[in-house]
Kinemage of the C-alpha trace (Angstrom):
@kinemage 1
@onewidth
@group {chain A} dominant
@subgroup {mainchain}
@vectorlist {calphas} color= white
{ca unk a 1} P -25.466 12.822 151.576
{ca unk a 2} L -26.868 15.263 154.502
{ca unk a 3} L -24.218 17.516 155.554
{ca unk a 4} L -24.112 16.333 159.201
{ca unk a 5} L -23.582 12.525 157.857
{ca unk a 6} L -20.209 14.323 155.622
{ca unk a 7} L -19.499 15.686 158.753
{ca unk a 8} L -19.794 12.515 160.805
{ca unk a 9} L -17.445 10.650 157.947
{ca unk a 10} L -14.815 13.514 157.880
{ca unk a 11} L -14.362 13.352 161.503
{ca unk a 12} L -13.945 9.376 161.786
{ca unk a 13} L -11.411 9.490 158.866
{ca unk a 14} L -9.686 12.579 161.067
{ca unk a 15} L -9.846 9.882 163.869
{ca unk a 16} L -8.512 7.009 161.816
{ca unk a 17} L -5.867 9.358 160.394
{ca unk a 18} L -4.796 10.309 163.974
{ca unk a 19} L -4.699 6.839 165.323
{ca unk a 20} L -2.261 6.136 162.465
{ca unk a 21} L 0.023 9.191 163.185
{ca unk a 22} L 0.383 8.191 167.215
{ca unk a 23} L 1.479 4.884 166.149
{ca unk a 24} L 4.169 5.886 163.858
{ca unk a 25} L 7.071 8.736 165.216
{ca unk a 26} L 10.085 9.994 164.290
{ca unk a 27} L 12.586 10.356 166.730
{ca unk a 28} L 16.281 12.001 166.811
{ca unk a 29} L 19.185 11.403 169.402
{ca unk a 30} L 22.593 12.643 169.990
{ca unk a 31} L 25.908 10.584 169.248
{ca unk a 32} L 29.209 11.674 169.431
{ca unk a 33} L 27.879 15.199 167.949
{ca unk a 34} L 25.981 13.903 165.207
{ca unk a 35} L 22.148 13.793 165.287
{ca unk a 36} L 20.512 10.109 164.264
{ca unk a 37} L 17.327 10.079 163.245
{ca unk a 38} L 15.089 6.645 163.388
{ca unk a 39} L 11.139 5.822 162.772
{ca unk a 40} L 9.107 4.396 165.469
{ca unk a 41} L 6.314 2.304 164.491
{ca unk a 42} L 4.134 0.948 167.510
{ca unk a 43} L 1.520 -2.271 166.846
{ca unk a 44} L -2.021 -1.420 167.586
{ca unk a 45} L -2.424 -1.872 171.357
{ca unk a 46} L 1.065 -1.593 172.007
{ca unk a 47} L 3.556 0.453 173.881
{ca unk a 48} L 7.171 0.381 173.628
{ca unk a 49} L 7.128 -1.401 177.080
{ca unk a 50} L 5.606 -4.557 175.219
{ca unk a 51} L 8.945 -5.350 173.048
{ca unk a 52} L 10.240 -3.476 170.076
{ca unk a 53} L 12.157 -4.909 166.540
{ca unk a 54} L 15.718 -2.480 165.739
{ca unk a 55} L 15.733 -3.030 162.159
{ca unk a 56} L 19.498 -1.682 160.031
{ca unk a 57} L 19.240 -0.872 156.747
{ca unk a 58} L 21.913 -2.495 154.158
{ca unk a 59} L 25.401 -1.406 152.722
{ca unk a 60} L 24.658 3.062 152.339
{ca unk a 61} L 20.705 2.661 152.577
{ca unk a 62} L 18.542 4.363 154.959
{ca unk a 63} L 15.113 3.491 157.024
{ca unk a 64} L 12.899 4.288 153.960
{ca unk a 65} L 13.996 1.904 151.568
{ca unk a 66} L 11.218 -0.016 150.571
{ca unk a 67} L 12.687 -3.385 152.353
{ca unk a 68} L 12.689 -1.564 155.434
{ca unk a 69} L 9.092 0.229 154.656
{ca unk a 70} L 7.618 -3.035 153.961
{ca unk a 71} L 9.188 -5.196 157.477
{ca unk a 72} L 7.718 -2.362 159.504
{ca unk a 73} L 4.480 -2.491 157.649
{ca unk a 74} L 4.230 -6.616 157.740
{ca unk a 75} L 5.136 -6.371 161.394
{ca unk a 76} L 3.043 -4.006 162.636
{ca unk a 77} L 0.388 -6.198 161.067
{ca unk a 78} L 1.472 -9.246 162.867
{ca unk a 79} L 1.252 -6.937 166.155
{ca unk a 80} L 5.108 -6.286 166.655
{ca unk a 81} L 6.433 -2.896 167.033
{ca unk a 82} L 9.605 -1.988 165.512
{ca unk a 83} L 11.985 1.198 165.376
{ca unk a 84} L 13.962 1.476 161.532
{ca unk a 85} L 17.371 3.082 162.122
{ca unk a 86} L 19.194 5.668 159.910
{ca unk a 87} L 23.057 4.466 160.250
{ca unk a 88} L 24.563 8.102 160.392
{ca unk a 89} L 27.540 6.573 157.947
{ca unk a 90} L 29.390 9.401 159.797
{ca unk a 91} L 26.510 12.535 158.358
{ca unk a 92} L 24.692 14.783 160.712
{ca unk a 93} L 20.797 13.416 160.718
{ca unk a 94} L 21.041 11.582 157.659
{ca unk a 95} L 18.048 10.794 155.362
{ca unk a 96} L 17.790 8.596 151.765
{ca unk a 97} L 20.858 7.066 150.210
{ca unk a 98} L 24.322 7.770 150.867
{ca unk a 99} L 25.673 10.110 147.928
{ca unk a 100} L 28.647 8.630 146.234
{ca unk a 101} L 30.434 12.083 145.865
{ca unk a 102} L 30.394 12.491 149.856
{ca unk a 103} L 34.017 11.366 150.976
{ca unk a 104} L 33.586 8.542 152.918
{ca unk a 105} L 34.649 8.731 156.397
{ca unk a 106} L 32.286 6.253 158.399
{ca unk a 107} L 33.700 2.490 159.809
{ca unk a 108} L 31.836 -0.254 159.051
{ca unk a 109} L 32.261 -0.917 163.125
{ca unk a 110} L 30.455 2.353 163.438
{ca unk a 111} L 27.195 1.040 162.671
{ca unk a 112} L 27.383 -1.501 165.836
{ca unk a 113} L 28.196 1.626 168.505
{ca unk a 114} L 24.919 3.462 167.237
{ca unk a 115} L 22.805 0.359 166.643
{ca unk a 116} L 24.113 0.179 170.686
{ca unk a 117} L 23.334 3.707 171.237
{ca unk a 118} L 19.614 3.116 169.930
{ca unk a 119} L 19.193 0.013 172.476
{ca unk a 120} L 20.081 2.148 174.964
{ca unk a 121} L 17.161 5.327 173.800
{ca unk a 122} L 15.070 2.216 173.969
{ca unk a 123} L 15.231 1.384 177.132
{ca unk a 124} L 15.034 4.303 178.516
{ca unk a 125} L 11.720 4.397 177.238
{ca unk a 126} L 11.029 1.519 179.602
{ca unk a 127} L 11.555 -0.797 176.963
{ca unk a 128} L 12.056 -4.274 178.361
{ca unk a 129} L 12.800 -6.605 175.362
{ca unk a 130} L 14.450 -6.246 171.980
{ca unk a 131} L 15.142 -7.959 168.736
{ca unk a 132} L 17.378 -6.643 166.740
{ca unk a 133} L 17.172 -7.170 162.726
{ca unk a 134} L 19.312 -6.555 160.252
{ca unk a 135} L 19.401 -7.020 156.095
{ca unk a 136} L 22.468 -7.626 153.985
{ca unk a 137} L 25.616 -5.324 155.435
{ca unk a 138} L 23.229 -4.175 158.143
{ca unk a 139} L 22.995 -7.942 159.186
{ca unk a 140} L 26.365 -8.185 159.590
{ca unk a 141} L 27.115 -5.443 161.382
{ca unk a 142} L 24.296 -6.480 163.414
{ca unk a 143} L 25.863 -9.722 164.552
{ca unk a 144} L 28.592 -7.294 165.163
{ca unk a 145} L 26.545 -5.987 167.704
{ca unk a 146} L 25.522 -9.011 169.126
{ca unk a 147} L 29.261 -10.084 169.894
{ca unk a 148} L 30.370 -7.089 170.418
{ca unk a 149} L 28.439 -4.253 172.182
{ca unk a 150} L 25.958 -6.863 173.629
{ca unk a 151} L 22.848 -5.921 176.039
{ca unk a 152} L 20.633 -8.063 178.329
{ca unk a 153} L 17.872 -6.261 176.425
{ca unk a 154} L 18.161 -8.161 173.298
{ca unk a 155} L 16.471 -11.558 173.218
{ca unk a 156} L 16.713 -12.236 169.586
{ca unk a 157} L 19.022 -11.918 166.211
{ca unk a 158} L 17.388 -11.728 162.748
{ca unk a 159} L 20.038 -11.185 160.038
{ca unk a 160} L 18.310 -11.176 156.676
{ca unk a 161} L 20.752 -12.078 153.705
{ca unk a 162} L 23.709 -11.028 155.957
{ca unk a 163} L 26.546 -10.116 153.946
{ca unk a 164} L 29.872 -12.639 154.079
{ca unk a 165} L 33.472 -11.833 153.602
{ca unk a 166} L 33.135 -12.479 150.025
{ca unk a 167} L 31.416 -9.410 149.716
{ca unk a 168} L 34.595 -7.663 150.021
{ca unk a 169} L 37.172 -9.699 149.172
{ca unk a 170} L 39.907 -9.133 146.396
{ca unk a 171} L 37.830 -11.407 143.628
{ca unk a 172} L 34.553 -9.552 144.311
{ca unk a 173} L 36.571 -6.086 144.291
{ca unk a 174} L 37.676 -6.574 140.732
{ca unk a 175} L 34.637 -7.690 139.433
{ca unk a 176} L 32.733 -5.063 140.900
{ca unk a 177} L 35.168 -2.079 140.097
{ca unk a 178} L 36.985 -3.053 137.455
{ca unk a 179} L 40.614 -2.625 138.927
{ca unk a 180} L 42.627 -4.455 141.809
{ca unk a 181} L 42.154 -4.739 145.806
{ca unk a 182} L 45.395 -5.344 146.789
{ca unk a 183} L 47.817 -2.071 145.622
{ca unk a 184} L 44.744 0.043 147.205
{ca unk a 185} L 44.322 -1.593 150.838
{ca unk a 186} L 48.045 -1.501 150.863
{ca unk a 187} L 48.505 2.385 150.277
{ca unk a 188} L 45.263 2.717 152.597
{ca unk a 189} L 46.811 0.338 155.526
{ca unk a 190} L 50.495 2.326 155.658
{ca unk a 191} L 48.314 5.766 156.084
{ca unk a 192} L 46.889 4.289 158.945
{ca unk a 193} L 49.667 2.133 160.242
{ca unk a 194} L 51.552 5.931 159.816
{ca unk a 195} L 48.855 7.400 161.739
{ca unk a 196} L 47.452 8.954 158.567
{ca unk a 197} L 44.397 7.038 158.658
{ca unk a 198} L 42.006 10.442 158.194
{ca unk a 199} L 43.905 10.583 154.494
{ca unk a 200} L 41.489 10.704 151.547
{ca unk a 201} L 42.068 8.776 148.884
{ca unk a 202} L 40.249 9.566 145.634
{ca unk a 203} L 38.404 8.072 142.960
{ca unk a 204} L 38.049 4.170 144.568
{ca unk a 205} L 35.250 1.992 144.677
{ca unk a 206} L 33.554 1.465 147.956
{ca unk a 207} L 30.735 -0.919 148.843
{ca unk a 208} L 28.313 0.609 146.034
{ca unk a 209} L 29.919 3.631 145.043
{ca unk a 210} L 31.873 3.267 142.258
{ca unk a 211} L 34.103 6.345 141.386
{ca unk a 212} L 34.327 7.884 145.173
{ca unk a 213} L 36.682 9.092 147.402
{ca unk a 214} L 37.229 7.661 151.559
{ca unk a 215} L 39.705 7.896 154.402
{ca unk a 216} L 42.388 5.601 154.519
{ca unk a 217} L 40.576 4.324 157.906
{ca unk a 218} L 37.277 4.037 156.259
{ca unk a 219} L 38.402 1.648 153.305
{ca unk a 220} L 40.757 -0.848 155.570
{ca unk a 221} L 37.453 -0.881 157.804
{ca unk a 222} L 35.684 -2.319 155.177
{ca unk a 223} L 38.354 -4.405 152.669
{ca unk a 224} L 40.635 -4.968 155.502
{ca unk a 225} L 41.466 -8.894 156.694
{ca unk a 226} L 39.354 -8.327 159.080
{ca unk a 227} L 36.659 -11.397 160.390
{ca unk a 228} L 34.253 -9.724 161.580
{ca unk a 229} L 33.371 -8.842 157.641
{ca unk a 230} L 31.687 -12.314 157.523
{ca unk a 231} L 28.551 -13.573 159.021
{ca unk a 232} L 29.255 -17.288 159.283
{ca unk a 233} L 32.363 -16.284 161.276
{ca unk a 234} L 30.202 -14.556 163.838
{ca unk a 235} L 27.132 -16.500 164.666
{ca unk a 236} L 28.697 -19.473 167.336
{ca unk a 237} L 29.997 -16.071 169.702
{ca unk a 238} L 26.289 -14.487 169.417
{ca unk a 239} L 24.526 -15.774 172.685
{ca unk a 240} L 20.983 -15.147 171.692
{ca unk a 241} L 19.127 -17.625 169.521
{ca unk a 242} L 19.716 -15.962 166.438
{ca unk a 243} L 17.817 -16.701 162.548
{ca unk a 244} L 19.621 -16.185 158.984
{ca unk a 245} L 17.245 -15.777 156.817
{ca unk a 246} L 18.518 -16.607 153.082
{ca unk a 247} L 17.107 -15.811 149.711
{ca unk a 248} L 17.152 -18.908 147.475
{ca unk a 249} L 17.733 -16.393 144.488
{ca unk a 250} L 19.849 -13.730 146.536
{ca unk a 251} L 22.675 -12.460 143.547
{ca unk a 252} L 24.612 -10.248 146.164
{ca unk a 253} L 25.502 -12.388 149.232
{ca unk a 254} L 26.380 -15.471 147.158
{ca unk a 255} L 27.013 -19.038 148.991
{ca unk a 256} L 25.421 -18.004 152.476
{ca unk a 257} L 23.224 -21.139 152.634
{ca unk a 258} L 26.399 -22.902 152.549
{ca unk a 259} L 28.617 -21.230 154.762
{ca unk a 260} L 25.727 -20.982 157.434
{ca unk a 261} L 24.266 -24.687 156.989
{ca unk a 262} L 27.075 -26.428 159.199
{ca unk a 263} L 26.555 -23.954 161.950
{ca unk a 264} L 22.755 -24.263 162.479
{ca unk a 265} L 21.821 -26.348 164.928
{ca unk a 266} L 17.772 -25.980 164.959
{ca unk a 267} L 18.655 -24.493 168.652
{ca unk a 268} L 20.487 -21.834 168.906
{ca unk a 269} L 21.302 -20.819 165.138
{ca unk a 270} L 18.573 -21.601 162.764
{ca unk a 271} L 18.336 -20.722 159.305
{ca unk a 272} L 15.510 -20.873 156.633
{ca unk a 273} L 15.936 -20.147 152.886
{ca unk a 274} L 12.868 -18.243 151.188
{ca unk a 275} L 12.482 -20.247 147.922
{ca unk a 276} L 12.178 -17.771 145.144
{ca unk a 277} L 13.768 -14.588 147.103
{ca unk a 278} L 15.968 -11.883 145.683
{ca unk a 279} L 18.563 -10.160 148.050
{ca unk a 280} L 15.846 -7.473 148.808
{ca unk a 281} L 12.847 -10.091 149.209
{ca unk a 282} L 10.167 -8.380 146.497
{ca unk a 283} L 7.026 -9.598 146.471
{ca unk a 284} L 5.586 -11.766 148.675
{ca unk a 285} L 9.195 -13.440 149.575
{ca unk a 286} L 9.362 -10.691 152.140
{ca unk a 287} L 5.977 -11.729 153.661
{ca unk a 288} L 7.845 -15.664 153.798
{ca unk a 289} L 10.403 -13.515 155.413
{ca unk a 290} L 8.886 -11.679 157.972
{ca unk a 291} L 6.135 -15.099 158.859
{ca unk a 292} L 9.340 -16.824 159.329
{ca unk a 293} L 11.313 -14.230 162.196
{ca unk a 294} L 7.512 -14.339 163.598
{ca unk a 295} L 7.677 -17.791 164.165
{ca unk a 296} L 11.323 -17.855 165.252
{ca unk a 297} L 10.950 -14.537 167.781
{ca unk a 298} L 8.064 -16.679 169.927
{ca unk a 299} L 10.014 -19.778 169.582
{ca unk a 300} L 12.642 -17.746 171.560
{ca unk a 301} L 10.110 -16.613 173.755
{ca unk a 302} L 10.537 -12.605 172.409
């Protein structure tokens, strides 16, 4: 090949390249003196102005778990911009999984003031329209959100295998850490109720962690008798048309089809179960999933 034509193909693959990089930014903000860090992934043709998808990462994940990777990827194909959020879980600019041996100190209401604070970066980037998305805790603390620390911003709710109380309840606590809920939330509830709630209390399991150590205030956030810990519970105070997406297969958030089913109305809460679907939608079951928010986001007129 001449060396002007090698030229001529380095240069549009430099171009290509480029094109690819001003679509897809990392940006950083400032919260309550931590720095959160998110990735910005604009559709071809697109500017923020045009609408943008907040996707939450589950339980201690982060925006580059392949889930997250592969929403941004399938809806940037479908031409929908979307920005992936790193939950700080209480860490200064946060990246990759949460590490177990890190007290915990984060609330799970935490993740619905920053998933706030990131609607708020968006629109002052003349943002007009947002839908926010969340998978498995990060759904629920997205309907959090939505109840909660609502905006007239958001047009939509996507909650993809959103976890349910019986996540953290006393049954699932046992099974999962081999030792009882109850004698725990009670020592963790008096050091708060004694205003002791920054205590740490070592070697407990939290959310996946299994030998770890958290605040008093950080494990009653998350095993407390709290409602908000539950989806179902949530979705007739969200006021946007909201979709549950449910994984026929989904091992984690058992019995969601069921507790959701009586509470979607085809209207305003719809739900659709992806036959075949894990809790983290491999294969093409996230594909299914991300066809199916498509359909639902321009039924709502997002």
């Amino acid at each position: 090949m001449p060396t002007r034509t090698l030229a001529c193909v380095a240069c549009a693959i430099m171009l290509v390249v480029s094109a690819a990089a001003v679509q897809a930014q990392d940006v950083t903000l400032s919260h309550q003196g931590l720095t959160l860090n998110a990735n910005l992934e604009l559709a071809a043709g697109k500017k923020p102005s045009d609408g943008v998808i907040l996707i939450t990462h589950g339980a201690l994940g982060h925006r580059r778990m392949e889930i997250v990777t592969s929403l941004q990827k399938l809806f940037k194909e479908r031409g929908y911009s979307t920005l992936a959020i790193n939950l700080s879980l209480g860490l200064n600019n946060r990246h990759g999984m949460y590490d177990c041996k890190v007290p915990h100190r984060h609330r799970y209401t935490d993740a619905a003031d920053e998933i706030g604070v990131w609607v708020d970066w968006l629109k002052k980037q003349g943002v007009t329209r947002v839908a926010v998305l969340g998978h498995s805790r990060g759904g629920a603390q997205t309907a959090v959100y939505a109840v909660e620390r609502d905006s007239a911003l958001v047009k939509a709710v996507v909650l993809l295998a959103p976890a349910i109380g019986e996540n953290t309840d006393a049954a699932t606590y046992q099974q999962r850490f081999r030792q009882p809920l109850a004698p725990l939330l009670e020592k963790a509830q008096q050091l708060v109720k004694g205003g002791k709630g920054e205590t740490v209390i070592e070697h407990i399991g939290l959310l996946t962690c299994n030998d770890t150590s958290a605040t008093a205030d950080s494990f009653v956030s998350y095993y407390g008798p709290d409602p908000r810990l539950d989806t179902p519970h949530l979705l007739p105070k969200i006021r946007q048309p909201v979709l549950v997406v449910v994984a026929s297969k989904d091992n984690v958030v058992v019995g969601l089809g069921k507790k959701v089913a009586p509470l979607a109305d085809g209207k305003r809460v719809r739900m659709i179960v992806i036959d075949g679907a894990n809790h983290l939608f491999h294969g093409f079951a996230i594909e299914d999933a991300v066809d199916a928010a498509v359909t639902f986001l321009k039924a709502a007129g997002y």
